[in-house]
C-alpha positions as CSV (number, residue, x, y, z in Angstrom):
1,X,-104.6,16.9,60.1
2,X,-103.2,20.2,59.8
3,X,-102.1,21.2,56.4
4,X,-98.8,22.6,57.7
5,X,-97.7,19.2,58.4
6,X,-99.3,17.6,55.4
7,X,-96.9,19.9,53.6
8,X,-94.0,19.4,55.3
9,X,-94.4,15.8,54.9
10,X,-94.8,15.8,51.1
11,X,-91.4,18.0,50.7
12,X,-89.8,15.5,52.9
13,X,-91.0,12.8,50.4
14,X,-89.9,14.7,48.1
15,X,-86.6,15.2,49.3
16,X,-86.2,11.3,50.1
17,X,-87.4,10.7,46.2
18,X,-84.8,12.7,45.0
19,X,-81.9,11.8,47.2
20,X,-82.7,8.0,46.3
21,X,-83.1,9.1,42.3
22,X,-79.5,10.9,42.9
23,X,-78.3,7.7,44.4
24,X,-79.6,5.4,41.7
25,X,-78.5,7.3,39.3
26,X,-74.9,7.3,40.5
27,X,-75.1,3.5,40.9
28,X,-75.9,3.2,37.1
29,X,-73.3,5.5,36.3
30,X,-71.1,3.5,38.3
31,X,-71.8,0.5,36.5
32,X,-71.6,1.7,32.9
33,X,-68.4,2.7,33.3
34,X,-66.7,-0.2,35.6
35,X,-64.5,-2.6,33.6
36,X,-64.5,-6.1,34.1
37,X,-61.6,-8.0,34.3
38,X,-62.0,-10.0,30.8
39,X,-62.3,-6.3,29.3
40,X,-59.2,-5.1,30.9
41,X,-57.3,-8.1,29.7
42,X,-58.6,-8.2,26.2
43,X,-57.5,-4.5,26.3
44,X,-54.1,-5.7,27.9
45,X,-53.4,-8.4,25.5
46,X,-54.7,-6.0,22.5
47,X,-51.8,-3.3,23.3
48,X,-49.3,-6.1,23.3
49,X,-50.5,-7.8,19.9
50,X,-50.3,-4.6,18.8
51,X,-46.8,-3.7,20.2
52,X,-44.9,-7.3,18.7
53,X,-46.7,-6.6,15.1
54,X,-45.1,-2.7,15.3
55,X,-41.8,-4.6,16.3
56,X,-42.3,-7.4,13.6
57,X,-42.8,-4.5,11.3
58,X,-40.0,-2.9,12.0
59,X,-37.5,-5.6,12.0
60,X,-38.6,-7.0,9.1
61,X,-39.1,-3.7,6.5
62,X,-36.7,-2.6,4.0
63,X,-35.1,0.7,5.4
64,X,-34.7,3.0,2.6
65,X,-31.0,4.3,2.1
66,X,-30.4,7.5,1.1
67,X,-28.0,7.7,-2.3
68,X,-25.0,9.1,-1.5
69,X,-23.5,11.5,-3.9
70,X,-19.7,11.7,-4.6
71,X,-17.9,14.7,-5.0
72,X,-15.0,15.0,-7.9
């Protein structure tokens, strides 16, 4: 076989290697950053837990007064 061709064919093997490496690569980067839908409720309910105990908080604290001086 001519070594011309053998060539060609090994950077086409090449090129195919890399392209699929690029793809799989994308797939797993993909993957790792999807949420599932149990994560994006837990996250959900988290922010609202969170909300209710800043509005329990606040309802519920003693707001400091300020003294108010009287003038003579």
């Amino acid at each position: 076989m001519n070594p011309y061709v053998i060539e060609i064919m090994i950077k086409e093997k090449q090129r195919e290697a890399l392209a699929e490496a690029r793809r799989l690569r994308l797939i797993a980067e993909y993957e790792a950053h999807r949420q599932t839908t149990r994560a994006k409720f837990l996250a959900a309910l988290g922010e609202k837990l969170i909300a209710l105990g800043e509005e329990l908080k606040n309802r519920y604290s003693c707001k400091p007064q300020l003294p108010v001086c009287k003038a003579s």
